[in-house]
C-alpha positions in Angstrom: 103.0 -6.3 187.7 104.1 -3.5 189.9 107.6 -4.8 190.4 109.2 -5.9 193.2 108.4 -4.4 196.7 110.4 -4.3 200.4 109.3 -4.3 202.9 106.9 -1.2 203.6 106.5 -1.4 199.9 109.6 0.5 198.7 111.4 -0.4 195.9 114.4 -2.3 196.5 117.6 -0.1 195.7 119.0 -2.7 193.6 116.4 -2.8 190.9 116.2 0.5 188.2 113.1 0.9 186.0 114.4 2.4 182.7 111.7 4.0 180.7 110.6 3.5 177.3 108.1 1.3 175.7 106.3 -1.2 177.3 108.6 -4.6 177.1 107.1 -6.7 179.6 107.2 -7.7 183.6 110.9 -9.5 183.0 112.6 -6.4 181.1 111.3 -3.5 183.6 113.4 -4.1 186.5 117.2 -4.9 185.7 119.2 -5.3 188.6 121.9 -3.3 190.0 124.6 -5.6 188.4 123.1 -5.7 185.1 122.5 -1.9 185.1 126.3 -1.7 185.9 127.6 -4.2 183.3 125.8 -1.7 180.8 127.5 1.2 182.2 130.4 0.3 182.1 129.6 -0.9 178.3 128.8 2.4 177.9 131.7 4.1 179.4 133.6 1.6 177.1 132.1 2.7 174.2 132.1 6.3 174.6 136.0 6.2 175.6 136.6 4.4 172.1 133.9 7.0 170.4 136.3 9.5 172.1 139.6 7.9 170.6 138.3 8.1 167.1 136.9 11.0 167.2 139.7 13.4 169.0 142.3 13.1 166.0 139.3 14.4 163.9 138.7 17.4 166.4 142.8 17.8 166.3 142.9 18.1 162.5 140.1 20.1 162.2 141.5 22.4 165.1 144.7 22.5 163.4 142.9 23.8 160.0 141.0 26.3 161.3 143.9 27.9 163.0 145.9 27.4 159.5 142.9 28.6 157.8 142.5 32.1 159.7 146.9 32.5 159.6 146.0 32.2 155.9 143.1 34.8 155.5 144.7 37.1 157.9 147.7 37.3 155.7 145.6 37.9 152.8 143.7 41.0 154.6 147.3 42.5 155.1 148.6 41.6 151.5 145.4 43.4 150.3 145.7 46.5 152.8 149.2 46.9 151.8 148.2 46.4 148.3 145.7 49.6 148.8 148.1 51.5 150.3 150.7 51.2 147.7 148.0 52.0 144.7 146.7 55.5 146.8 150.3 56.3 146.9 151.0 55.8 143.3 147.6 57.7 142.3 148.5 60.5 144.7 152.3 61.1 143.2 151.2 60.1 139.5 147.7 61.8 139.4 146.4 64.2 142.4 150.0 65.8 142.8 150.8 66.6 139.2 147.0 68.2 139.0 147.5 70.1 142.3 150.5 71.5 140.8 149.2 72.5 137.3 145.9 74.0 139.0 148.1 76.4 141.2 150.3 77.5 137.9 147.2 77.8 135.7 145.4 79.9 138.2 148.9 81.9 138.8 149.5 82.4 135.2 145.3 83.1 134.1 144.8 86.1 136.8 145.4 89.1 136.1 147.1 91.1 138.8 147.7 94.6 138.3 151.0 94.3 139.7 154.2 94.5 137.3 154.9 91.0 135.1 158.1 91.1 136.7 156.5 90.1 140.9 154.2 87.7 138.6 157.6 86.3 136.8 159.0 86.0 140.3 156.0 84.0 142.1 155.9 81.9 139.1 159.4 81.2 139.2 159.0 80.6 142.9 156.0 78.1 142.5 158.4 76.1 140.3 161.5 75.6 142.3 159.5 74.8 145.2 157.9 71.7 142.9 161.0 70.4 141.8 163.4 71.0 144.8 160.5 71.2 147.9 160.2 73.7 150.6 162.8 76.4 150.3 165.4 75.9 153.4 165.0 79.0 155.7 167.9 78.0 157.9 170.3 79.2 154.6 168.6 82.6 153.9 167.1 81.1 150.9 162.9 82.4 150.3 
């Protein structure tokens, strides 16, 4: 069965065919009411899908945003964390070796100045460790 036909043999607009299987003549052509009651079923039915489901999407929203607050915090815990160790390694290790290399070299070369300029640069060397940069401003070299 073809279904049913107008006049000219067009389909009448109140009829849908809805694919699928094969059910028979009777379940091929549901008309226009029937087609609506479903959609409207339908709509129902999604708009409930829609209220369960939207407090999920909240929550999980909600956690992801906590989550990434949480692991950004950690990244700057753990840069700060770096930070602080390459400045303890620099004043506790690489300074203190900087400082010995340049008096060892000082006091290992052999200059054939007098011991007294070698004295003098030595004795320079170390009140610039301990005290800093001399202060030109005061006439201090």
């Amino acid at each position: 069965m073809t279904g049913r036909r107008g006049r000219g043999g067009e389909k009448r607009r109140s009829e849908v065919w809805l694919p699928g299987p094969p059910r028979g003549p009777w379940v091929d052509w549901l008309s226009h009411t029937s087609f609506r009651r479903l959609q409207v079923k339908l709509e129902s039915e999604n708009q409930e899908a829609r209220a369960i489901t939207q407090p999920l999407l909240d929550t999980e929203n909600g956690f992801v945003k906590d989550l990434e607050r949480f692991l950004c915090r950690q990244e700057r815990a753990e840069l700060r964390k770096r930070e602080l160790l390459h400045k303890r390694w620099t004043e506790r290790v690489w300074t203190p070796i900087q400082k010995r290399s340049v008096e060892d070299q000082v006091s290992h070369c052999c200059y054939d100045e007098a011991e007294r300029i070698r004295s003098m640069f030595l004795h320079y060397i170390h009140y610039c460790n301990s005290k800093g940069r001399p202060d030109h401003r005061h006439g201090h070299t």
